[in-house]
C-alpha positions as CSV (number, residue, x, y, z in Angstrom):
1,X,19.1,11.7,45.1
2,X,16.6,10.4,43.0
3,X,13.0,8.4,44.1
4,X,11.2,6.1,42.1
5,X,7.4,6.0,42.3
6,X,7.4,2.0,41.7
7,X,8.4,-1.0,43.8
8,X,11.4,-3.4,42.2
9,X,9.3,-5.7,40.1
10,X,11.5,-8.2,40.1
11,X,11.3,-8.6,44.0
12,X,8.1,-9.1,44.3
13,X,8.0,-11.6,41.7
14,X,10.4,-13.5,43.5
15,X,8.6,-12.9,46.7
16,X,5.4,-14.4,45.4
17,X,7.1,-17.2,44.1
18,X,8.6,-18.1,47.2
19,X,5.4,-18.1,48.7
20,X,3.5,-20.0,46.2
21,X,6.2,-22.3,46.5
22,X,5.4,-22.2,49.8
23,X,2.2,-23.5,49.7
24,X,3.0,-25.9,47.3
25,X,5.0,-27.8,49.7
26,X,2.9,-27.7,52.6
27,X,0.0,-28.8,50.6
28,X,1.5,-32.5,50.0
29,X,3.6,-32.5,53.3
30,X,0.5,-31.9,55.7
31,X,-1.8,-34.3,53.5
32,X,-1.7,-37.3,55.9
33,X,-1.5,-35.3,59.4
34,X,-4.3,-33.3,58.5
35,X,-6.2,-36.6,57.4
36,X,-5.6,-38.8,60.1
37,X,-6.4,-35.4,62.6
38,X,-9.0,-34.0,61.4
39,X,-10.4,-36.2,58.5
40,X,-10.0,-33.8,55.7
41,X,-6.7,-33.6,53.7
42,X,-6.4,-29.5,53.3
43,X,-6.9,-28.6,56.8
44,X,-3.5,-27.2,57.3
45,X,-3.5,-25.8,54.0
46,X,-6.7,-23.1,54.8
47,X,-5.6,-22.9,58.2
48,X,-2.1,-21.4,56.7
49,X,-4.2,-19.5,54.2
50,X,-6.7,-17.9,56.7
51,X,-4.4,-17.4,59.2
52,X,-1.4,-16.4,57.7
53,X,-1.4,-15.5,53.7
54,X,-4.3,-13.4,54.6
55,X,-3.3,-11.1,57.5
56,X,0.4,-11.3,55.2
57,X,-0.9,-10.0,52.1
58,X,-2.5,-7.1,54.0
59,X,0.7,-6.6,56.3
60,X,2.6,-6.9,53.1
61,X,0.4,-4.0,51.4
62,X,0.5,-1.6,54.5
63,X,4.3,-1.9,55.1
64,X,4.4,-1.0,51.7
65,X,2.5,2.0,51.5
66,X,4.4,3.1,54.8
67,X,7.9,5.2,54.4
68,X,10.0,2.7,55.5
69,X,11.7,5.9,57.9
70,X,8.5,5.5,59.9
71,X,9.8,2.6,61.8
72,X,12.9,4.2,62.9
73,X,10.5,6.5,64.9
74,X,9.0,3.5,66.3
75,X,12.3,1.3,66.5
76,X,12.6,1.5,70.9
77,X,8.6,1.0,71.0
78,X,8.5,-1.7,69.0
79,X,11.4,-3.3,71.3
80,X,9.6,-2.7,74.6
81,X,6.4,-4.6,73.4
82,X,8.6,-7.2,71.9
83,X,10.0,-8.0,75.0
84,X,6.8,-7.7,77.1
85,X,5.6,-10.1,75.1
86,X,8.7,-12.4,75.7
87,X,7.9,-12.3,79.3
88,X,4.1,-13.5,78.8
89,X,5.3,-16.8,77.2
90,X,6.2,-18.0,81.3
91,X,2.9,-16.2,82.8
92,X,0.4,-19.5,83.5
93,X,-2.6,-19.8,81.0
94,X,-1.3,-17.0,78.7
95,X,2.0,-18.6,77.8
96,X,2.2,-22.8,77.2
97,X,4.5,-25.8,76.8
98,X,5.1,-27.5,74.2
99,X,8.4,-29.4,72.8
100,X,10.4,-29.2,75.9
101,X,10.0,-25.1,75.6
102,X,8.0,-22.6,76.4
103,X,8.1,-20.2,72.9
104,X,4.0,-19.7,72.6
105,X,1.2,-17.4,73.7
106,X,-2.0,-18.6,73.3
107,X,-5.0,-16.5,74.4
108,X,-8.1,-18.6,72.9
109,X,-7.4,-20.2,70.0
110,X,-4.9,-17.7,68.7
111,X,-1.0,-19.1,69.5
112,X,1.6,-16.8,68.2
113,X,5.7,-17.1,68.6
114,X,6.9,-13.7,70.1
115,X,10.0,-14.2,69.3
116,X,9.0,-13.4,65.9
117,X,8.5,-10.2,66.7
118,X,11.1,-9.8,68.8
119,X,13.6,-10.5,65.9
120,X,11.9,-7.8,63.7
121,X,12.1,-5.4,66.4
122,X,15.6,-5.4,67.1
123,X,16.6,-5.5,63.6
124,X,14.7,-2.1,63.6
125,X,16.0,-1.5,66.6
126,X,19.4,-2.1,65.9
127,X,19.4,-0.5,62.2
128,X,18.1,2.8,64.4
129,X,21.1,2.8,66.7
130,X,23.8,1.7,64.4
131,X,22.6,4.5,62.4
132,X,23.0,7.0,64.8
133,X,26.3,6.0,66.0
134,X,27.8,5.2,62.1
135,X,31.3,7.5,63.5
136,X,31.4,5.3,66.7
137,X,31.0,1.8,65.8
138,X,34.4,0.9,65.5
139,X,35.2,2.2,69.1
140,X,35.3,-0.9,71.8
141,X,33.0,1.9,74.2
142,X,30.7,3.1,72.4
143,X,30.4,0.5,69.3
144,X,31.1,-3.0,70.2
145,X,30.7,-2.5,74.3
146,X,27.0,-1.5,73.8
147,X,26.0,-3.9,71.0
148,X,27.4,-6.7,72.8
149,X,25.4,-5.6,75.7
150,X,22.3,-5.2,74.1
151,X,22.5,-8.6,72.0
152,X,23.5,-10.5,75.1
153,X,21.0,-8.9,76.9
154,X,17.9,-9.8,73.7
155,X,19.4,-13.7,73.1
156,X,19.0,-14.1,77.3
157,X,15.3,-14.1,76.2
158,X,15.5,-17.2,73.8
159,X,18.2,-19.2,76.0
160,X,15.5,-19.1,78.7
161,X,12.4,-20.6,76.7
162,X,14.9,-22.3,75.5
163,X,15.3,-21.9,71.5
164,X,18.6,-22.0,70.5
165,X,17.4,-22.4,67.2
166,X,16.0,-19.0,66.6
167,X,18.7,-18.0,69.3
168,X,21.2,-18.5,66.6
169,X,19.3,-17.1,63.5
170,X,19.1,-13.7,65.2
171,X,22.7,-13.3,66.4
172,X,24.4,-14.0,62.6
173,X,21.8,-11.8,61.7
174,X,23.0,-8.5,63.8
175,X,26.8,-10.0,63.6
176,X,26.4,-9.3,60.0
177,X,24.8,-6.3,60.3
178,X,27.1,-4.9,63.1
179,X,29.7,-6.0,60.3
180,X,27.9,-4.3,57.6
181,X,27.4,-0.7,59.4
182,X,31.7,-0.6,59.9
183,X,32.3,-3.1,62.1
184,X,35.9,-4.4,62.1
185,X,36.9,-8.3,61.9
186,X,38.8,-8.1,65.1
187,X,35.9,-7.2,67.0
188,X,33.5,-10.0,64.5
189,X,36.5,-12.7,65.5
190,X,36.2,-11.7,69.2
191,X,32.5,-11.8,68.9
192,X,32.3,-15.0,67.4
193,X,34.8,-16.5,69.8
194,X,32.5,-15.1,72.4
195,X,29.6,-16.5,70.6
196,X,30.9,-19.9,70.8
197,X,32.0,-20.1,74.4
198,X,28.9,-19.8,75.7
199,X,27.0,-21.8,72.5
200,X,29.7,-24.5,73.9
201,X,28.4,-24.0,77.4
202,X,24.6,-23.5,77.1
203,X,25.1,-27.0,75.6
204,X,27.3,-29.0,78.4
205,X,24.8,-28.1,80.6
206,X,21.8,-29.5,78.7
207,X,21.4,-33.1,78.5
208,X,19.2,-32.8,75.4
209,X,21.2,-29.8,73.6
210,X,24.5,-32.9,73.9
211,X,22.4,-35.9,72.8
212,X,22.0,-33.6,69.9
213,X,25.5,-33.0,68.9
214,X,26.6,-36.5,69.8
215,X,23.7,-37.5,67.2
216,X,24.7,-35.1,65.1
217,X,28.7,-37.0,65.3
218,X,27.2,-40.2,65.4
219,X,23.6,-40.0,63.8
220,X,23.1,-43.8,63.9
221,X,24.1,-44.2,67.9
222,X,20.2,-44.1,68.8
223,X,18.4,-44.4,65.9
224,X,15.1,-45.0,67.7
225,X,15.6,-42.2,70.2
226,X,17.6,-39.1,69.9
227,X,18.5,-40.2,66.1
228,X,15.3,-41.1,65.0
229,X,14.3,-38.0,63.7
230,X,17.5,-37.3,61.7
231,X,17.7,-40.7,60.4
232,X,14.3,-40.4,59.0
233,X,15.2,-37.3,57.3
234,X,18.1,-38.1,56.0
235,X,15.7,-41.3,54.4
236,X,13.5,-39.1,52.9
237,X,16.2,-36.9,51.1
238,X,18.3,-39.8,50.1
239,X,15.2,-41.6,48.7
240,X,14.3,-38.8,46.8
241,X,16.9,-39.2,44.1
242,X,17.7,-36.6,41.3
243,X,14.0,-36.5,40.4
244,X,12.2,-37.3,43.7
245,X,9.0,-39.4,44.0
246,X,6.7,-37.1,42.5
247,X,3.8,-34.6,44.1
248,X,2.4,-35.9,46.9
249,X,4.5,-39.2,46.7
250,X,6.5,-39.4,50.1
251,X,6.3,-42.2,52.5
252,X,8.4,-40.5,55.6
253,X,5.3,-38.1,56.0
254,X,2.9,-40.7,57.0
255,X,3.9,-41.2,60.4
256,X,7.9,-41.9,59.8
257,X,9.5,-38.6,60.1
258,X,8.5,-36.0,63.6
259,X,7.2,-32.8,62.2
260,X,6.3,-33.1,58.3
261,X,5.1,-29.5,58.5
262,X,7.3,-27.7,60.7
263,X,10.8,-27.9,60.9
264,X,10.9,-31.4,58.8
265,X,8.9,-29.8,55.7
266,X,12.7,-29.7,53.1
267,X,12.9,-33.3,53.7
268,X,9.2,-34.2,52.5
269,X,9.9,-31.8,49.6
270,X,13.3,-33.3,48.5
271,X,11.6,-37.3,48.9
272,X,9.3,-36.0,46.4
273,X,11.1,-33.3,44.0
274,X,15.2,-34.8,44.4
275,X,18.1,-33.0,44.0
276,X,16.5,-30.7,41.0
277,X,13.4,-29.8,43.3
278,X,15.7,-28.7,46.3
279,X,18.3,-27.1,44.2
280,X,15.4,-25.0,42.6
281,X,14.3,-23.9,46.1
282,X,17.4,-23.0,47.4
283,X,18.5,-20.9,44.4
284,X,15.1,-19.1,44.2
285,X,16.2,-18.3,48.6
286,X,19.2,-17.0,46.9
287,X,17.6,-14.9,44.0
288,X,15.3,-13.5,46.8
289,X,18.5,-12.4,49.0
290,X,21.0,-11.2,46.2
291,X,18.4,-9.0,44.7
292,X,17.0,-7.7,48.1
293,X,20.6,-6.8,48.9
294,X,20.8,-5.3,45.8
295,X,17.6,-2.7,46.3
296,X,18.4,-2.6,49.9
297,X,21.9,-1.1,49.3
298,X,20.4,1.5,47.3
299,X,18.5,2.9,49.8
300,X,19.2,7.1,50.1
301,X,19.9,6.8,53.8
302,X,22.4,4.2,56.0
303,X,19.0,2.9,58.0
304,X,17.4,2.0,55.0
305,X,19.8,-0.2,54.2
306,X,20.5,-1.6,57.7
307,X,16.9,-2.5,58.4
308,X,16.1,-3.9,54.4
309,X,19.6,-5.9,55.1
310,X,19.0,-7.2,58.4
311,X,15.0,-8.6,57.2
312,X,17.2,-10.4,54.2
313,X,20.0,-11.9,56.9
314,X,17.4,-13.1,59.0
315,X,15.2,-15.1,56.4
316,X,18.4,-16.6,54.5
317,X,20.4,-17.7,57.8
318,X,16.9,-19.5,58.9
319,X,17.1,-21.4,55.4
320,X,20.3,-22.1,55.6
321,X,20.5,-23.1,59.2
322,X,16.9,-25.5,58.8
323,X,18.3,-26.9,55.6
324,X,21.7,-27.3,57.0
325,X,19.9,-29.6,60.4
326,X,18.3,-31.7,58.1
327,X,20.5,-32.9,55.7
328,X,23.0,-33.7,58.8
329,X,25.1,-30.8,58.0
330,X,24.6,-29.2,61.5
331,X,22.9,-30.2,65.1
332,X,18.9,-29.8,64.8
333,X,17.5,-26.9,65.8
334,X,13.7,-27.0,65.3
335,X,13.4,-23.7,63.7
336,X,10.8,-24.0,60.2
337,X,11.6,-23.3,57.2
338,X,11.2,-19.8,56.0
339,X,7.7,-18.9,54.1
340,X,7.1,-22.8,53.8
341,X,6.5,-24.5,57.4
342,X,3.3,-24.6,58.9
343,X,2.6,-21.1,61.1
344,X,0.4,-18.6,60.5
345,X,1.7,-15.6,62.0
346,X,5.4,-16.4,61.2
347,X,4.0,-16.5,57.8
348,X,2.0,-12.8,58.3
349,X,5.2,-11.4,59.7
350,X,7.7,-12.4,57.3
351,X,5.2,-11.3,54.0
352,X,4.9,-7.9,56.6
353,X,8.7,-7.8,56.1
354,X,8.7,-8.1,52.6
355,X,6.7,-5.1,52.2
356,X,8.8,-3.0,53.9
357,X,12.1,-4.1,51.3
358,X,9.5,-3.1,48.5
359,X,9.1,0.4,50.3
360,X,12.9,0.8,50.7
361,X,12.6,0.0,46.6
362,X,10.7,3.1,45.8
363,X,13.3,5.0,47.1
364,X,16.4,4.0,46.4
365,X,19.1,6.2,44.5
């Protein structure tokens, strides 16, 4: 076994591309909101600075400096506190409503999304156990029984708030990781059979989760209602050609198309960069992934590997499920957009995460 006393270069150049990119995009996409709120144009952008590139940077540093092995130690802690936090989001005055759901805790005039953290924390989690029972996964007791329970047990959280967005990003992300560690493709089939029983249920008995699929089948049904946020994405990336409109050029952001910063940010971007602009994003998402998966696989130890793998799965299946929603590919979900929508401490968290893959990078074989 070998250790190497520098981080993978080449990942953190990506990383801080992604992030500058990042910025980028929010700069022009918050431009009206942030005028017509609060009279200056770069509101949003310092906020997102401040309050999330800052604290990032620094969590970024520090989870680099830390042996990524510390967090093993600290895998069932960090789980509890996740899910203490979960259950502040429904105490009154701590936890608030907004969007039909309550996802937020908001103590002043700090709001964070716990279940952030609760996503990082059972990837650690999870990486921990799957680790310690490598010889066992395969066995329906002691492998798929137990993982089941404690995944159903972890998305209960999200189907109450109810975010079935985020709901959705975390269990592909330990399906593939459960799949990564030994899992077999019996038990992945009967999973995701599973998986889509009660996806299928959870939405029959949601009037708003059907209007969603049915505008998803149908997206010009209720244009002005249900539809009208998907039609007016699907403007903005159609209008934005091959080329797009230019910097700072979109129309849909000024007061067309529901949430230019948050989960509607890739359509503002593809009105004004086109197909070249949003091609260009999503391979540098790739670049990111294939040569994190490349470091993380190198890691001298099977929880190394888990926990760098299961950060990567959980910022690419975001991408690709936001991306997906607004291009009319799949339902909306109202997740962002990794490293791009407006949120500070989803922002600090994911940069936090990146420094633990550059950790795993000083010591892999």
């Amino acid at each position: 076994m070998s250790h190497n006393s520098s981080y993978d270069n080449i990942f953190l150049m990506l990383s801080l591309a992604v992030i500058g990119a990042g910025l980028f995009i929010l700069t022009s996409a918050s431009l009206g909101l942030s005028t017509s709120r609060f009279g200056y144009p770069y509101y949003y952008l310092f906020h997102q600075a401040l309050f999330g590139l800052l604290p990032g940077l620094l969590l970024m540093y520090t989870a680099y400096k830390i042996p990524y092995t510390f967090w093993r130690n600290w895998a069932l802690p960090l789980l509890l506190v996740s899910i203490f936090l979960m259950f502040l989001v429904f105490v009154p005055k701590i936890g608030f409503f907004y969007g039909g759901a309550r996802r937020w805790i908001s103590i002043g005039r700090f709001s964070f999304q716990p279940s952030e953290f609760l996503k990082f924390s059972f990837i650690v989690y999870l990486a921990s156990w799957l680790e310690s029972r490598s010889k066992q996964v395969r066995s329906f007791t002691f492998g798929l029984l137990p993982f089941s329970i404690m995944s159903g047990f972890i998305a209960s959280f999200l189907v109450i708030q109810p975010d079935l967005g985020t709901l959705l990003v975390l269990l592909l992300s330990v399906l593939a990781l459960f799949f990564l560690s030994g899992g077999r493709i019996k038990q992945i089939g009967m999973l995701i059979l599973v998986g889509v029983f009660l996806l299928v249920g959870l939405i029959l008995v949601e009037p708003y989760r059907l209007s969603r699929v049915t505008t998803f089948l149908n997206p010009s049904s209720d244009p002005k209602g249900a539809g009208y946020q998907i039609n007016q994405a699907l403007i903005a990336v159609g209008s934005g050609g091959i080329l797009g409109k230019g910097f700072g050029l979109s129309r849909q952001k000024f007061s067309y198309l529901p949430e230019p910063i948050g989960d509607s940010i890739f359509a503002i971007f593809s009105e004004e960069m086109g197909f070249v602009g949003s091609l260009f994003l999503l391979l540098l998402f790739f670049l990111i992934f294939v040569r994190g998966f490349s470091v993380v696989m190198r890691a001298p130890d099977l929880f190394g590997q888990l926990l760098g793998s299961g950060i990567l799965f959980l910022i690419i299946f975001q991408v690709l499920i936001n991306i997906a929603a607004i291009i009319g590919i799949m339902p909306l979900t109202g997740i962002p957009l990794s490293f791009v929508s407006y949120g500070g401490s989803a922002l600090a968290l994911m940069l936090g995460e990146l420094g633990i893959i550059l950790n795993i990078s000083k010591r892999r074989v």
